[in-house]
Structure formats: C-alpha cells, structure tokens
C-alpha positions in Angstrom: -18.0 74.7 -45.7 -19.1 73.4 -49.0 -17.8 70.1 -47.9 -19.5 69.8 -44.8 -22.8 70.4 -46.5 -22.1 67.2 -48.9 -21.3 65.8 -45.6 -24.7 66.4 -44.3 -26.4 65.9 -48.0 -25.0 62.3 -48.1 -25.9 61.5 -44.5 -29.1 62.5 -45.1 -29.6 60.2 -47.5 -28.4 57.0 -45.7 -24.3 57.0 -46.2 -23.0 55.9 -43.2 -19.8 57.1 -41.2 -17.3 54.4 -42.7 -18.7 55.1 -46.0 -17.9 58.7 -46.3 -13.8 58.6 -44.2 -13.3 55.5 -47.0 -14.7 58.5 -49.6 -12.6 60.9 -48.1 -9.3 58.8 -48.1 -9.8 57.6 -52.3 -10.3 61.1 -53.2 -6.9 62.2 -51.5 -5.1 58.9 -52.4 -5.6 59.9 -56.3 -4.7 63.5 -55.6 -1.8 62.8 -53.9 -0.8 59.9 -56.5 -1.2 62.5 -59.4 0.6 65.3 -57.6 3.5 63.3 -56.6 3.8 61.7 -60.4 3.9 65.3 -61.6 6.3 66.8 -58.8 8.7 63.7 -59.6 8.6 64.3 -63.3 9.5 68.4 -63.1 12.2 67.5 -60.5 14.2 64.8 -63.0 13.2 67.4 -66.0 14.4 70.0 -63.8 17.3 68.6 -62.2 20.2 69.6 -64.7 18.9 73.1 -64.4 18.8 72.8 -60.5 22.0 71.1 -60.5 23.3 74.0 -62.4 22.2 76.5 -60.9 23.3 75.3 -57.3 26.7 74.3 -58.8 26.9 70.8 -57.7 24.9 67.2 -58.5 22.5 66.6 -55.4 19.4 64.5 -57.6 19.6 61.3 -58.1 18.5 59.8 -61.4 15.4 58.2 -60.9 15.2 54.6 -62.4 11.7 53.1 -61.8 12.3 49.6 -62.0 14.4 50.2 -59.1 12.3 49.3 -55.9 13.7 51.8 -53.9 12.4 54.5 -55.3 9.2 53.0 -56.1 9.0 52.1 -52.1 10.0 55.8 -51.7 6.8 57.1 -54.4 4.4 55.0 -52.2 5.8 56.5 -48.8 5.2 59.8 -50.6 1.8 59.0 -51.7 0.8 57.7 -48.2 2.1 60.5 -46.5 0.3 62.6 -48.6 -2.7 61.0 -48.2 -2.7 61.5 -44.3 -1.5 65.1 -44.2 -3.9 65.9 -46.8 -7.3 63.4 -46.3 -7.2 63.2 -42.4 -9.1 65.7 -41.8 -12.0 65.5 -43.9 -12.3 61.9 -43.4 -12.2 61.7 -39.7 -13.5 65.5 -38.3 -15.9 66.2 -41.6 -17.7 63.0 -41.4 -18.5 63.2 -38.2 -20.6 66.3 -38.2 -24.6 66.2 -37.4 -26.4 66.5 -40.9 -29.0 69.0 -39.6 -26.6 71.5 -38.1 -24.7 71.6 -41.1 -27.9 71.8 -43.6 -29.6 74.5 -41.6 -26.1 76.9 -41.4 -25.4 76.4 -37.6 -22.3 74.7 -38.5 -19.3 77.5 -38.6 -16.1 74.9 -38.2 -14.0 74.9 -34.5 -12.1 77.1 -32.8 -9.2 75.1 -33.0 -9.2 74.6 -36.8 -8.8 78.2 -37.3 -6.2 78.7 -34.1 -4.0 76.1 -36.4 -4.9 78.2 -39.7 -3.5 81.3 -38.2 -0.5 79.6 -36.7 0.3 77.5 -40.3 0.4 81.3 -41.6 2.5 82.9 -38.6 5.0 79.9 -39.1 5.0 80.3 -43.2 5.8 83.7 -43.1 7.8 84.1 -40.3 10.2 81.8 -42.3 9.7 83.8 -45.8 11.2 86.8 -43.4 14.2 85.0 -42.1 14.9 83.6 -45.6 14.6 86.9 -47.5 16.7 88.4 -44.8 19.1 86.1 -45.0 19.8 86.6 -48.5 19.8 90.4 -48.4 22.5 89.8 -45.9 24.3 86.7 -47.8 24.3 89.0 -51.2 25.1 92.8 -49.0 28.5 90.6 -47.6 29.3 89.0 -51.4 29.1 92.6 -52.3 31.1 93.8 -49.5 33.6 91.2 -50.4 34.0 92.1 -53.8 34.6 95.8 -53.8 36.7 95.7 -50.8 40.2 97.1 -51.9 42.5 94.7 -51.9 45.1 96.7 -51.4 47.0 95.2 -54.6 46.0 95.9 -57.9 44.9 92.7 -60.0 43.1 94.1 -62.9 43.9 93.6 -66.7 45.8 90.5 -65.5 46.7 87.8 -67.9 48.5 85.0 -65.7 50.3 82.1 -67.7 52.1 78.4 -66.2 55.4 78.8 -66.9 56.3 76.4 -69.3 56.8 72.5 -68.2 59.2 71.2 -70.8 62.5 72.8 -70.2 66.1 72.2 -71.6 69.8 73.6 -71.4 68.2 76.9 -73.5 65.0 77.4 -70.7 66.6 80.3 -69.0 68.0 82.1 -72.4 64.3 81.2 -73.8 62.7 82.9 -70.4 64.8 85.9 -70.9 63.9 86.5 -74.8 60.1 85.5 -73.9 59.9 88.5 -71.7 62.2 90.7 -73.8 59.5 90.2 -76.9 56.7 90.7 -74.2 58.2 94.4 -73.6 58.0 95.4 -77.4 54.3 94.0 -77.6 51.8 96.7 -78.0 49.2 95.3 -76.0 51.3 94.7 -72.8 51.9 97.3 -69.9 54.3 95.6 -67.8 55.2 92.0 -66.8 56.2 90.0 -63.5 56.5 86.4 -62.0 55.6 84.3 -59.1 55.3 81.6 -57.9 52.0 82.2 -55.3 50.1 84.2 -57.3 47.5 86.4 -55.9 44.5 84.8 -56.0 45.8 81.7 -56.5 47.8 80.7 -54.0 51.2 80.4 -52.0 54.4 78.3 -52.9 54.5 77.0 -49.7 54.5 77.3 -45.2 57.2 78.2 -43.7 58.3 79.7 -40.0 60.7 82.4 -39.4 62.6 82.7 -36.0 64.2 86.4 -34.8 67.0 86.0 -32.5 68.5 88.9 -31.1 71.3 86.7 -29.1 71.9 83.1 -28.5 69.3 82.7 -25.6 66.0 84.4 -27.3 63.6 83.4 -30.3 60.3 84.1 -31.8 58.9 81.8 -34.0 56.3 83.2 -36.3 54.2 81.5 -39.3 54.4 82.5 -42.9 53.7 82.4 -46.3 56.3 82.0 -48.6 56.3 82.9 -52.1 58.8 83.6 -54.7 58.9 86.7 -56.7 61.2 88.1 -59.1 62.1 91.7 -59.2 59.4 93.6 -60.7 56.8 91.9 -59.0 56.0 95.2 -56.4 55.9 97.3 -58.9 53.4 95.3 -61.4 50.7 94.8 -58.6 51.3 98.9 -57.2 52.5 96.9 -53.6 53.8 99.4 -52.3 57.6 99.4 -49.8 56.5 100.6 -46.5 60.5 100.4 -45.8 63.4 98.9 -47.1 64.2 98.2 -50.7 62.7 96.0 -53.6 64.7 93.0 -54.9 67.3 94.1 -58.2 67.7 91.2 -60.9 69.8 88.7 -61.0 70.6 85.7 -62.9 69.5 83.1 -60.4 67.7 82.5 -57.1 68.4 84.7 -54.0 67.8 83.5 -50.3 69.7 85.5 -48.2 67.4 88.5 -48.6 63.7 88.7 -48.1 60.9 90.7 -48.4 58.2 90.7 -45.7 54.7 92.2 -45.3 53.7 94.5 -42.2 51.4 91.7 -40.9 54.7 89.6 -40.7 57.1 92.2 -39.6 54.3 92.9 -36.5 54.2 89.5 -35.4 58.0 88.8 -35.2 58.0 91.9 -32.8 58.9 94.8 -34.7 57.6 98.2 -33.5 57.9 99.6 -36.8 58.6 98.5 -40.7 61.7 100.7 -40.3 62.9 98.7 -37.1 62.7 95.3 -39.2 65.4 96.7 -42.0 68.3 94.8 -41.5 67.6 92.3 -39.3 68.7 88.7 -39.3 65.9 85.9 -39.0 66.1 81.9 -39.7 64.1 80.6 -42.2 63.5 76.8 -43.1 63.7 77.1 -46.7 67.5 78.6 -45.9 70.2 77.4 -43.9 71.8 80.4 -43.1 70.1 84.0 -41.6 69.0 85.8 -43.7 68.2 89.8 -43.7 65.3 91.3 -44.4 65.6 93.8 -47.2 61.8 95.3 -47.5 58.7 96.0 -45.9 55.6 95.8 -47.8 51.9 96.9 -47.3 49.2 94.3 -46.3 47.2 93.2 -49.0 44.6 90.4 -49.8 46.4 88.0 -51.1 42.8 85.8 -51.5 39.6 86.2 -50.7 38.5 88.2 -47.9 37.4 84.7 -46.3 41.1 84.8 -45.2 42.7 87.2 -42.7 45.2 88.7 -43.7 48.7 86.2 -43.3 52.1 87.4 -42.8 54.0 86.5 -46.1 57.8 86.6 -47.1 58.9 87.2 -50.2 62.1 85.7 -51.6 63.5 86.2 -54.8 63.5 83.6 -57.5 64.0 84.3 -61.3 62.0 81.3 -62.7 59.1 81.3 -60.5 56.3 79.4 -61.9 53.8 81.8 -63.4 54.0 85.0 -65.4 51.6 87.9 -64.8 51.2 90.1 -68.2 49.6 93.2 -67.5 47.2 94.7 -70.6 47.0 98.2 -71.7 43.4 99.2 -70.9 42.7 100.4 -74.4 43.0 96.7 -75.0 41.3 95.0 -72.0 38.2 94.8 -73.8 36.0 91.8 -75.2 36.5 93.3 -78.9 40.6 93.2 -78.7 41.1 90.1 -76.0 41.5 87.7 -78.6 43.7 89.8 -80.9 45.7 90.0 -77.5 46.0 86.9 -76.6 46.6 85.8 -80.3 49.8 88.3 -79.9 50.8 86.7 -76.3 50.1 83.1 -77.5 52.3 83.4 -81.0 55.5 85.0 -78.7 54.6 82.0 -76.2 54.8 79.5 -78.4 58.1 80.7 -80.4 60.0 81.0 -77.2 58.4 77.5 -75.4 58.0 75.2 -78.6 56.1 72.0 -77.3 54.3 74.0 -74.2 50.7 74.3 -73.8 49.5 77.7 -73.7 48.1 77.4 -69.8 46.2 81.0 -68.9 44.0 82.5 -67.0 42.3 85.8 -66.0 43.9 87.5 -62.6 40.3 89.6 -62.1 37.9 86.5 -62.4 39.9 84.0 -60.3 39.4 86.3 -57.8 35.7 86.6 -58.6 35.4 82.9 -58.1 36.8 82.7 -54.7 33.3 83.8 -54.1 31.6 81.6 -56.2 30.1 79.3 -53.0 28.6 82.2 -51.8 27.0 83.5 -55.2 25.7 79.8 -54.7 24.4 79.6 -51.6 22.9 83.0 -52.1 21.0 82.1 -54.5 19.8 78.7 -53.1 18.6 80.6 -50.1 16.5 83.4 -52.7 14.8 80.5 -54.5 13.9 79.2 -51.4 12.2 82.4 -49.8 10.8 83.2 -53.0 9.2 79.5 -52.5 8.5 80.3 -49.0 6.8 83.4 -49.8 4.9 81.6 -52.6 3.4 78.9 -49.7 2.7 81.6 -47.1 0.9 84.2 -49.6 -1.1 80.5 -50.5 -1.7 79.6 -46.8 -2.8 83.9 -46.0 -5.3 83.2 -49.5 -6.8 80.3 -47.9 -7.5 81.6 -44.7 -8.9 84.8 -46.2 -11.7 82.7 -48.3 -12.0 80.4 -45.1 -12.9 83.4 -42.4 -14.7 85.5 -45.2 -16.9 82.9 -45.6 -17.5 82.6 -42.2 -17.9 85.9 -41.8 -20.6 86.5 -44.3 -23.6 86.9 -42.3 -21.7 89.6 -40.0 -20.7 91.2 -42.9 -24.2 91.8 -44.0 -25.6 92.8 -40.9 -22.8 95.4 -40.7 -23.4 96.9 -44.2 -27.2 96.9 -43.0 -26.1 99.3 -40.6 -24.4 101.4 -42.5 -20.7 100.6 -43.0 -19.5 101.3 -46.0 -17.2 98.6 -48.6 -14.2 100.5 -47.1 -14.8 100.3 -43.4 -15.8 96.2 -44.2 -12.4 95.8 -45.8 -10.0 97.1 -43.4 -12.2 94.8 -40.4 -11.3 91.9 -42.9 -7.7 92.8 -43.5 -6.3 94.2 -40.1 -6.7 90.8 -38.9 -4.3 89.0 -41.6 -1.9 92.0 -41.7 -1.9 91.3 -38.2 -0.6 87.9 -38.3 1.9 88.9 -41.1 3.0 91.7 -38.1 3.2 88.9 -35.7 5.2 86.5 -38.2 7.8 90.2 -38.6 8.0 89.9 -35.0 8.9 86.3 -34.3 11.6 86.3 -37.3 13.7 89.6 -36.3 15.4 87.5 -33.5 16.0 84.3 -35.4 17.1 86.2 -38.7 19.5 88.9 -36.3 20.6 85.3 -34.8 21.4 83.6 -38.4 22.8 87.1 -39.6 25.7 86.8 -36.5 26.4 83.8 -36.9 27.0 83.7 -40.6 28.8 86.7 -40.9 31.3 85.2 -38.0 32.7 83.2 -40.4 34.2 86.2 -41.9 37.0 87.8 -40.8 36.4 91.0 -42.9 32.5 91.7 -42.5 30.6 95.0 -44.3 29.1 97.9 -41.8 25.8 96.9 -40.3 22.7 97.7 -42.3 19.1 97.6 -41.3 17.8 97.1 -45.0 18.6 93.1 -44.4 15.7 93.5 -42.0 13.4 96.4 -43.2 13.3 95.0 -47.1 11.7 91.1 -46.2 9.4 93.2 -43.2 8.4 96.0 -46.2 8.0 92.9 -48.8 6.1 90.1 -47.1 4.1 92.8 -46.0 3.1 94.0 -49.6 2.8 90.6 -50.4 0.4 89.2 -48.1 -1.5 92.9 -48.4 -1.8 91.9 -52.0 -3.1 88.6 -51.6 -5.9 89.0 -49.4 -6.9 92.5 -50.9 -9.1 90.6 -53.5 -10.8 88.2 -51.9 -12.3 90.5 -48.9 -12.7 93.3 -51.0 -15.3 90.4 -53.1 -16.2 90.0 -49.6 -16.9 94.1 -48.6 -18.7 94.4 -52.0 -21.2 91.5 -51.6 -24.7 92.1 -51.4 -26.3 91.4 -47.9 -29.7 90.6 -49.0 -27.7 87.2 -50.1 -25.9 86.9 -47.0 -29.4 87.1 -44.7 -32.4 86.4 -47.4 -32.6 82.7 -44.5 -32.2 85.1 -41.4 
C-alpha cells in the first residue's frame, strides 16, 4: 500500500513507467546481492556445525576465485531479483496515480487468492514435517526399548588378540582364569558374531529325512564357546548348551526357533536330535539345542535363523561388569584392571574394546540423524509460514481499516473485531491441517514399511503438529489485529 502511493507520488510528478520498473529492479538487485553475501557467509561459518550435526560432509568449501561458484552467486542474485522485484516493478508501476492518491486503490483479487495459498502451502508442509518427526523419533524410541530378548548390558567386548604363538591357547585359558578372580567382572564369554556386531559368516542347512527329500534353509552362523547362553540370559527352549572342550566342535549345533521353524520342525522339542548338512561341515551334524529368538541387531533386521557352533577361540570376548561398577566414576578403574590382565596374558596386543550397550545404540544412529534433519527443517518451515501468516495479517488489516472503523462505529467491541480478523487466518491454518493429514498418514506408511518391527499406532504424530502450528500461527497474528481491533476509527474515516 505504502508503495503504491510512492507509485502514484512519483507519477505525479513526471517519472515515467520505465523509470520506476528500472527503480524497482536496483532496489531488489542490492537486496538480493546483500542477502545472498550474508546467507553464503553463515552457511561456510556454519557448515562444520551443519556437517556435524547431520553426520556427514554435504557443503562444499566455497573458493571465490573459482568461477563456478561465482557464476552460481550471480544465478542466485538474479533469481532473487525476479522472485522478489517482479512484482513491484511490472504490476506496482502500472497503477493510475489518482486512484492510488485518493484511497480507491485496495490491491487485486488475485494477489491476495496467491497470499492465502503461499500460507496454505507453508503450513501444510510445517504439518507434514513436524509430523513426520514425531513419528521418525516415536519409531527410534520404539526401537530402542524394545526387548531384545538377550541381555547386552554392562558389556565390555574385546578383539581377541592378533599376534598369537605356540603359548596362544595356554595364554587364552589363564586370561580368562585371572578374569574370574577380578572383582569387577560378573561373568565372561566368546564369539565370534557378536551381538550387535555382526555374524561370522552365511551358511545353508539341508534336513533330510531319507535319501530322496531336502530342505534347504538360510542361516547365520556364528561361533560360540560354552558359556555364551548363559552370559547373555539366552535362554534353551530345548536341548542342551554346549560343555567345554579343548578345541573346536562341528558335529553339534545350536539353533534358534526362527531356524528350527523354517527347516520344518513343529516344535523345538521335534528338532533335538536331528541330522542336518551344513557347508561349514562335511559330515551331518545333530542339533543339540534350541534357543529363544532374539535381536541379534537392530530391529531394522527381522529376526534370522542362526546356528550356533562351538569354537573355543572365537574372536571376541564379552566381559560382563558387576553393576556396582558400571558407572562413569569406576569405568576407568575397571578397565585399568581388564587392560593390565590383557596385556600380561597378550604381550604385544593392542587393547581393542568396546561397549556392547552403545554399539547397539548406534545401529540407530542414521535415524537419530535423519530425525533431526527433518526437526530443523519443520522448525524452519514453521518459521517461514508463521512469516508468510504475519505478512498477510498486516496486508488484509490494512486493507481492512476503513471496515474496521465503521464496525466499531457501530458498536462492536475490540473483542468481537479480533476474532472477524483472526477466524479467517486460523481458517487457512485449518485448511493447511486438512490438506497435510493425508500426505503426512501417506509418508508415516511408507516410512515405517521399512521396518520390520514398527511401534503401536499413535494419533499424537498427528494431533501434536495440528495442536502446534495452530498455537503458532494463533500467536503470530494475535498482535497485529489486536493493533488492528484497538485502533481508533476517527483515523480510519477522518477522509470519509
């Protein structure tokens, strides 16, 4: 408005058409120089921070002698320029001096039909974002306190060392043997596919009943030694655990129910004794144990079928800690204890470890990522649309004034004025609710069919953004038409 009166000010006195779009253009050419200069400079100050907090490099380092990027600034800039000086160069310039200077001017239709859709469109994307992240951070959640049916705390998991010689078995045996007198451990156990880590390798196991009949079924082999069930509470659904023994067993096997299901086996009981042919063994072999299903990773996986073999020098030892110890005030006193024992029994081996509890808290790392990618970005898309709701407010309560007046005249009060000012924005926020429950209920599905294991349906994923970008957008245009509601209407019609 306050434009289009310098419009008709200038025209008035003698600027012609050409004059003012040339104006126009300058005006948004230097803007949009500036803005971009600053919005390069935060995004190269910011971009370690970025880069950190999305967990990956994805800015590249700005040189600006190279002419690509400079070509790439000016592309900005004229882009901007357009977007941003079009409309006052080409529409604003083109209005009739009187109308404007004698207030019969109130801006098109169609200006304020692409106002209201700009807001729609903002917020309707706000919702979808904000939704998406309550449902991207419910599922991490979901994922994370799901039992895993194997229990992984207080675990200290060490590589088995790399340098051995003649004394490496005699060296393994008094490792563990010191390990059972330390005051800090619970109980020890080796493998070779840890949980949470990994397998030792695919296999396939066949069931024959006779000559004429097989049934091949893939697995996950890893190798265990013989207090592996008991360390992680894996239960024996049937069967027997492993005993020890001096070297490496193959004959016998341990499998999980997942496994023993597959191969055909009504029950764990019915698997007990049977004969199945394994690669990794050139004769049958009898399955000894049935053991629960558990997560052997992250619940991105479904559960595998997995067959256990027994093998005394597996490559990693888990070292269970007494929970009086497992605490950030005696860890390094604990692994001091763990380390000195290490390095007497494995002179020359690096001290290799890891925590059992937060390599499974990484497996969900990505997701942390990406869940907080997408928050920054509603957050940002809240920020534009609670911008774009501001602007239109000022816009259509300008507009408005001279109706406001004449309705005060009449008697209605500051309240009554504000909600006719308000219903209509809330409105569009309503509207922008509307559109985004199918898109976001759309982007929920297919998301969480990625997951094999998903958490119960919840409606707060789509209540919470509705309920937020609501209070948000009530927020932002409660000022400026309240200013509006309170304003005296003498000003409003002293040229009526």
């Amino acid at each position: 408005m306050e434009r289009a009166r310098e419009v008709g000010v200038r025209k008035t006195l003698g600027s012609g058409r050409g004059q003012l779009i040339l104006q126009f253009l300058l005006e948004a050419t230097v803007l949009n120089f500036f803005a971009a200069l600053i919005a390069i400079t935060l995004v190269q100050v910011c971009a370690p921070f970025l880069e950190g907090y999305a967990g990956a490099a994805f800015l590249p380092s700005l040189r600006w002698h190279t002419g690509v990027y400079v070509l790439w600034f000016g592309a900005l800039v004229a882009l901007g320029t357009v977007a941003s000086g079009a409309y006052p160069a080409f529409v604003l310039s083109g209005f009739r001096p009187a109308q404007v200077l004698k207030g019969l001017w109130r801006g098109g239709k169609q200006g304020l039909s692409l106002r209201r859709l700009l807001v729609v469109l903002q917020f309707t994307t706000s919702v979808v974002l904000l939704g998406g992240t309550f449902t991207i951070f419910q599922q991490i959640r979901y994922m994370r306190q799901a039992p895993l049916g194997i229990d992984v705390d207080r675990n200290i998991v060490l590589q088995a060392p790399r340098i051995l010689d003649s004394l490496a078995q005699q060296r393994r045996v008094t490792f563990f043997d010191q390990l059972s007198r330390n005051p800090h451990v619970e109980s020890v156990a080796q493998a070779g596919g840890m949980p949470g880590i990994g397998f030792n390798y695919g296999n396939a196991l066949f069931r024959f009943d006779d000559s004429e009949k097989e049934y091949p079924t893939e697995v996950q082999v890893t190798e265990v030694d013989h207090r592996f069930f008991e360390h992680f509470s894996l239960p024996l659904l049937a069967g027997e655990a492993f005993i020890e023994k001096p070297i490496k067993d193959y004959s016998r096997i341990i499998i999980n129910a997942t496994t023993a299901e597959r191969m055909g086996f009504a029950t764990p009981e019915e698997a007990i004794g049977q004969k199945v042919l394994a690669n990794f063994s050139g004769e049958p072999v009898e399955v000894m144990g049935v053991v629960a299903d558990y997560h052997h990773q992250s619940l991105h996986n479904a559960i595998q079928g997995i067959v256990f073999h027994y093998y005394p020098d597996a490559g990693r030892y888990a070292i269970k800690v007494k929970p009086e110890y497992y605490t950030l005030t005696e860890m390094e006193t604990v692994l001091g204890s763990i380390q000195s024992q290490y390095d007497e029994s494995f002179p020359g081996n690096p001290f290799d470890y890891t925590f059992l509890d937060d390599r499974f808290a990484n497996l969900y790392a990505e997701d942390q990522r990406l869940g907080s990618i997408t928050a920054a970005f509603a957050g940002l898309a809240v920020l534009i649309g609670c911008l774009g709701l501001l602007g239109l407010a000022a816009y259509m309560a300008l507009q408005r004034t001279k109706e406001v007046g004449i309705r005060k005249v009449l008697g209605a009060s500051g309240a009554q004025i504000f909600l006719l000012l308000s219903q209509e924005f809330l409105r569009l926020v309503g509207v922008a609710v509307l559109l985004a429950m199918p898109l976001l209920f759309a982007f929920n599905r297919v998301w969480l069919a990625e997951f094999p294991f998903r958490g119960p349906f919840s409606i707060l994923p789509y209540l919470l953004p509705a309920l937020l970008v609501g209070l948000f957008a009530w927020a932002t245009v409660s000022y400026q038409t309240w200013q509006a509601a309170r304003a005296n209407p003498s000003k409003a019609l002293r040229s009526e």
